[in-house]
C-alpha positions in Angstrom: 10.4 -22.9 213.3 7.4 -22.5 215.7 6.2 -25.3 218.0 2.2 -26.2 219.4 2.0 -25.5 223.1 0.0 -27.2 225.2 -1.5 -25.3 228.1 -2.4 -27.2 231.2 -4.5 -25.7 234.3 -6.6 -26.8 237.2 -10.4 -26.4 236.8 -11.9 -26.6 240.9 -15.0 -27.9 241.8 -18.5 -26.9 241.1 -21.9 -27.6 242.2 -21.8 -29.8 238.9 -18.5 -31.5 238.4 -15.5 -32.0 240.7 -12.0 -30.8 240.5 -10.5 -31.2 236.8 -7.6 -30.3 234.8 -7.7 -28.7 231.5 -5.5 -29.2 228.4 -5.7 -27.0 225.2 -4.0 -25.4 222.4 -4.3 -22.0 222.3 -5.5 -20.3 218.2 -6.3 -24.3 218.0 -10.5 -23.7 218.6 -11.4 -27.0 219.8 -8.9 -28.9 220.8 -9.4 -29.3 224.5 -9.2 -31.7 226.9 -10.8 -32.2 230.5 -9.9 -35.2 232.6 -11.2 -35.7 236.6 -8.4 -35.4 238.9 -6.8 -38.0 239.9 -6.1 -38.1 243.6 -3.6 -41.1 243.1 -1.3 -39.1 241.4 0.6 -35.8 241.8 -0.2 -32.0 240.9 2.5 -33.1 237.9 1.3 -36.4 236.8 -2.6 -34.8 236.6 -1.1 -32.0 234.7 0.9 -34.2 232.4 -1.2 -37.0 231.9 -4.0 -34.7 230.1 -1.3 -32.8 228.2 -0.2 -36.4 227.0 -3.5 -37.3 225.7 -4.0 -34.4 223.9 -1.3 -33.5 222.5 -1.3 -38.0 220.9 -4.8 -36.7 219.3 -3.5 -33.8 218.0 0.0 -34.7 216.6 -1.3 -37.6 215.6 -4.1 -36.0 213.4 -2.1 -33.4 212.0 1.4 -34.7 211.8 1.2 -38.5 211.4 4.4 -39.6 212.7 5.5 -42.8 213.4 8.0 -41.1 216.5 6.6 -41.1 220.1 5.5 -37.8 221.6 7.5 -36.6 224.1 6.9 -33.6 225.9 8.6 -31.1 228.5 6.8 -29.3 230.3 7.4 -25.7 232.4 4.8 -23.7 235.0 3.2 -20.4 234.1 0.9 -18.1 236.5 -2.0 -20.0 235.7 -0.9 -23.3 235.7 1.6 -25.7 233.2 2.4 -25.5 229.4 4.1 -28.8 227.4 6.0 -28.7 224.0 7.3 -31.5 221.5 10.6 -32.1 221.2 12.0 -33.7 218.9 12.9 -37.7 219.3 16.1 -37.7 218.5 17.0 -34.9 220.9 16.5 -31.1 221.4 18.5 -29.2 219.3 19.1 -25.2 220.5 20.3 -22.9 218.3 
């Protein structure tokens, strides 16, 4: 069984826009999501608040469940990625 990942980086400023953080699903064309950062909260909490948004408009859309999405996250060279699990627990195998 295969799983969506959500990738998380950090987007710096610009002439245009400040710093942001980016959330997306890679083979998944168009589902993105930018959000300012928020200097209130941690690298972590910027990182996981935009991977939470998306991934409640994606799942959501595409799976319809009734269970909350909950998401673990690890760090890769370019910034976080974020997976489902499933509610009642993980299950390895």
């Amino acid at each position: 069984m295969s799983y969506v990942a959500i990738e998380t980086k950090f987007l710096g400023a610009t002439n245009y826009r400040g710093e942001r953080v980016k959330a997306s699903i890679p083979d998944w064309h168009g589902f993105t999501e930018t959000a300012p950062y928020d200097y209130a909260l941690s690298i972590f909490e910027n990182h996981q608040r935009v991977a939470q948004s998306l991934a409640d408009r994606f799942f959501n859309y595409y799976v319809k469940a009734d269970e909350p999405i909950t998401l673990v996250s690890g760090g890769i060279k370019r910034g976080m990625v974020w997976v489902r699990i499933h509610p009642n627990g993980a299950h390895l195998s």
